[in-house]
Backbone as JSON, one array per atom type, in Angstrom:
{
  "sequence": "XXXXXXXXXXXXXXXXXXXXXXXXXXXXXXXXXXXXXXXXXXXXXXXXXXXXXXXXXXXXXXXXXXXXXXXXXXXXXXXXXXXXXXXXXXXX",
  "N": [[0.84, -1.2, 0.0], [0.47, 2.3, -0.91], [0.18, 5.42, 0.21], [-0.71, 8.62, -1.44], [1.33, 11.9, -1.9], [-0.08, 14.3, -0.97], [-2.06, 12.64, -0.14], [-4.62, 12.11, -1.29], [-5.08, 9.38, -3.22], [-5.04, 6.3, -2.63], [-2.88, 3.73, -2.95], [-2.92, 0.14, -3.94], [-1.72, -2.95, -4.03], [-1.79, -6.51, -5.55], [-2.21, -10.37, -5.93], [-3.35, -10.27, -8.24], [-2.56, -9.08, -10.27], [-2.81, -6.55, -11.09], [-2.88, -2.88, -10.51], [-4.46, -0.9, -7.96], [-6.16, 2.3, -7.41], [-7.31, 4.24, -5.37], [-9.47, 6.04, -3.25], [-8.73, 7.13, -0.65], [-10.45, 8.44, 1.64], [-13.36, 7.5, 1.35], [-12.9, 5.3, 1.12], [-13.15, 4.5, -1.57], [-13.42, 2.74, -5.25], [-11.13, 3.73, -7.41], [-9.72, 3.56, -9.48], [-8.2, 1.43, -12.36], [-4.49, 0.19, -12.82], [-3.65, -1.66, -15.3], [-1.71, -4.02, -16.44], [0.56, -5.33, -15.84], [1.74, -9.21, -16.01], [2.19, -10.58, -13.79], [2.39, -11.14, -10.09], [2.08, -8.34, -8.54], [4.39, -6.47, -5.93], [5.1, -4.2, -4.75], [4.4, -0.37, -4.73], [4.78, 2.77, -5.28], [4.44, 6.14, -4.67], [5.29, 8.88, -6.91], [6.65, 12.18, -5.69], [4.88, 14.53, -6.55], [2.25, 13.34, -7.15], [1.0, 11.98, -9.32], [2.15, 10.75, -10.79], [2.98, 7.1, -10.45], [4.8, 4.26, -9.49], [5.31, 0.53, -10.34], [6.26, -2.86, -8.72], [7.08, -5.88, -10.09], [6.73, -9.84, -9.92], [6.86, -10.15, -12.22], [9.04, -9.39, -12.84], [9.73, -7.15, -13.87], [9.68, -2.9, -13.91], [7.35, -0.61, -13.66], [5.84, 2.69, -14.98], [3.0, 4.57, -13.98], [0.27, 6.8, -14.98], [-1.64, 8.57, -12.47], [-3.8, 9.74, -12.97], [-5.3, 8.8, -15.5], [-4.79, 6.19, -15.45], [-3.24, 4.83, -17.29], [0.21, 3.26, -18.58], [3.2, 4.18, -18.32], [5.91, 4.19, -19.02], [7.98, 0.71, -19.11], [10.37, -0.53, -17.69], [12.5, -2.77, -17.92], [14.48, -6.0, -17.96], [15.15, -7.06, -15.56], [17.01, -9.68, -13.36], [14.96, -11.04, -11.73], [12.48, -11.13, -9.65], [10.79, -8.11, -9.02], [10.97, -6.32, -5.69], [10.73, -3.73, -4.58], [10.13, -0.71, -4.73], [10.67, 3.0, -5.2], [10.49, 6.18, -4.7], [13.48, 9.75, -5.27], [13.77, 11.75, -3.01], [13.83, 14.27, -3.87], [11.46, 13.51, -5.79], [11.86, 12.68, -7.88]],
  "CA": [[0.0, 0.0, 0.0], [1.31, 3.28, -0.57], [-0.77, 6.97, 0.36], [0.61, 9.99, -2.49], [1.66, 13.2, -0.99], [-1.29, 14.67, -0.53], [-3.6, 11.97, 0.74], [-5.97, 12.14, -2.31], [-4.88, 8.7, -3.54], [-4.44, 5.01, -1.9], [-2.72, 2.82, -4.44], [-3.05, -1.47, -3.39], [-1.15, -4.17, -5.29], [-2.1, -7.29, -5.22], [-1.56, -11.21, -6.73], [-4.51, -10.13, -9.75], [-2.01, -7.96, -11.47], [-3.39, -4.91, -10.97], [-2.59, -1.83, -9.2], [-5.39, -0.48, -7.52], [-6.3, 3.2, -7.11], [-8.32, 4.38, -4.03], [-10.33, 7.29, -2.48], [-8.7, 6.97, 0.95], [-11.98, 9.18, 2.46], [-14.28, 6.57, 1.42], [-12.82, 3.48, 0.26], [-14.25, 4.14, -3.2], [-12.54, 2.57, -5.93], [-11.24, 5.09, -9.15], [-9.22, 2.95, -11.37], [-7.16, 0.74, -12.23], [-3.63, 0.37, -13.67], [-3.38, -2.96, -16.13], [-0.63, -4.54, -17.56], [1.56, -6.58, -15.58], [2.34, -10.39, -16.15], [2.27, -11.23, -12.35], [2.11, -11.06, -8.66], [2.53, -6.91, -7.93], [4.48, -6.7, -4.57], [5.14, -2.83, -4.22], [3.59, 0.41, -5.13], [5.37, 4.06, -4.61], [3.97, 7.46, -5.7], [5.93, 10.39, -7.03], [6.31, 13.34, -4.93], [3.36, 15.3, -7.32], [0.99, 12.41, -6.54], [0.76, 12.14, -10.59], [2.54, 9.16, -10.99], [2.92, 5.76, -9.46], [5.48, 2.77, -9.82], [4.62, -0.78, -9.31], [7.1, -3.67, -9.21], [6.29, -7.12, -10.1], [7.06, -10.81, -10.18], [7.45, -10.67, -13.82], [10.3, -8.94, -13.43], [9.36, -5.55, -14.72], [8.55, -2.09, -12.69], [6.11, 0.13, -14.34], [5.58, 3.84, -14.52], [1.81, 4.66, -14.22], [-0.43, 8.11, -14.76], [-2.68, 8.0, -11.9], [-5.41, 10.14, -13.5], [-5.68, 7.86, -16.39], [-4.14, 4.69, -15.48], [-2.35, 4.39, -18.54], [1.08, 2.95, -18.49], [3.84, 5.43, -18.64], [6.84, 3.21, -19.9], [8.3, -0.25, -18.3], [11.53, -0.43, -17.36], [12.49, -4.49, -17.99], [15.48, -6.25, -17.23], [15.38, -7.34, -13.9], [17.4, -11.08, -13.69], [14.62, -12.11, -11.02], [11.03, -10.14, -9.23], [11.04, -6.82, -8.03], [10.26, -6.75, -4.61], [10.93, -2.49, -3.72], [10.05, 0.93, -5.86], [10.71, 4.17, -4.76], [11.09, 7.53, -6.06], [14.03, 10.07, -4.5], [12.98, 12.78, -2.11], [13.12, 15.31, -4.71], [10.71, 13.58, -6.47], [12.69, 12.05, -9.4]],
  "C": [[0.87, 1.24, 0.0], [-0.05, 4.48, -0.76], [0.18, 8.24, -0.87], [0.28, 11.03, -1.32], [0.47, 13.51, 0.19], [-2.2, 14.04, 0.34], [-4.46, 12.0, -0.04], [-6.26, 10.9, -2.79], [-4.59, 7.54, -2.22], [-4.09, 4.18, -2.88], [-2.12, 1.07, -3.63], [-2.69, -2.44, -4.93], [-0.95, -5.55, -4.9], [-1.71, -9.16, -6.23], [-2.54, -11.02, -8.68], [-3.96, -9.32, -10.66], [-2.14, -7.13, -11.84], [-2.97, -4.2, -10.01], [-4.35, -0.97, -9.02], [-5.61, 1.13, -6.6], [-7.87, 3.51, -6.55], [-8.79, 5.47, -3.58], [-10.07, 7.4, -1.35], [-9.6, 7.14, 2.03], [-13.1, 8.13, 2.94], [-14.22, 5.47, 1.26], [-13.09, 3.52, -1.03], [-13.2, 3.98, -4.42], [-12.08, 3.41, -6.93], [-10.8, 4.52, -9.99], [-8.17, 2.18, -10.76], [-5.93, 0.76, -13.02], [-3.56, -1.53, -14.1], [-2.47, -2.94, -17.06], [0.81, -5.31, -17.56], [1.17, -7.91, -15.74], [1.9, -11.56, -14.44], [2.22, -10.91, -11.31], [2.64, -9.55, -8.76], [2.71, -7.03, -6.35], [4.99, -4.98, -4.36], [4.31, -2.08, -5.59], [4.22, 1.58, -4.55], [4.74, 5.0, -5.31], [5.16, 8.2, -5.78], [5.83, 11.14, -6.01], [4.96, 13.65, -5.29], [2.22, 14.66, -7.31], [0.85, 11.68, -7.93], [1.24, 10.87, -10.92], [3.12, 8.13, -10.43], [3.83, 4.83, -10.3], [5.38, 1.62, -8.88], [6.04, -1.77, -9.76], [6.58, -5.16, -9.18], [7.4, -8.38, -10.25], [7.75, -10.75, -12.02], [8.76, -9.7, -14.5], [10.73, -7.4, -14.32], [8.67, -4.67, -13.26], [7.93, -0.91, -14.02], [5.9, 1.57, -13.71], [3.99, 4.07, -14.68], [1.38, 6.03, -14.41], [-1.51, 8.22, -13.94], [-3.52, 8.9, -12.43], [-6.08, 9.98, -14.41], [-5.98, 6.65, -16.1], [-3.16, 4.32, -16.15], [-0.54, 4.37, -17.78], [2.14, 3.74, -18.93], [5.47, 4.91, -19.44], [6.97, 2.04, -18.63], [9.41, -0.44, -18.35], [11.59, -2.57, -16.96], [13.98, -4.8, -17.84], [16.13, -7.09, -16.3], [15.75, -8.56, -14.4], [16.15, -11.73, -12.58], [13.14, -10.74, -10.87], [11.83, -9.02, -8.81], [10.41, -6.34, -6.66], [9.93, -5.01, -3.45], [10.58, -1.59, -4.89], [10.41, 1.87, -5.08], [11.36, 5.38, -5.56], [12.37, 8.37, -5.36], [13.45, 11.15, -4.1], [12.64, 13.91, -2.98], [11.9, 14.87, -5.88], [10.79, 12.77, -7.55], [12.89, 10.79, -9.04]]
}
């Protein structure tokens, strides 16, 4: 689970291969991000709240747009899962 800056967003990643964007207030679901392969075991926002990376079993982490969903590029590679994301304090 990760909260963005603000608190406007809750983003949940789970074994269904989806990242899951949240309404923290109410619980209420808003969207989803699709397009991993496998088990999602993290989830980090940007500073700006704007975009989200997920890392997965299949070995790929993923940039997202949370006010689409849409997939922002995938960064592939990895020799095994990705089990951590994070952005650096400034943001980047």
């Amino acid at each position: 689970l990760a909260f963005s800056a603000d608190g406007a967003l809750l983003a949940s990643s789970s074994g269904d291969k989806n990242v899951r964007l949240w309404d923290p207030t109410d619980g209420v679901f808003v969207r989803a991000c699709e397009g991993h392969s496998d088990v999602i075991w993290t989830v980090a926002f940007a500073k700006s709240g704007k975009v989200l990376a997920s890392g997965s079993s299949d070995k790929t982490v993923r940039l997202w747009d949370t006010t689409s969903g849409a997939e922002l590029c995938t960064f592939a590679g990895h020799s095994g899962e990705v089990y951590s994301v994070a952005f650096s304090p400034n943001g980047n």
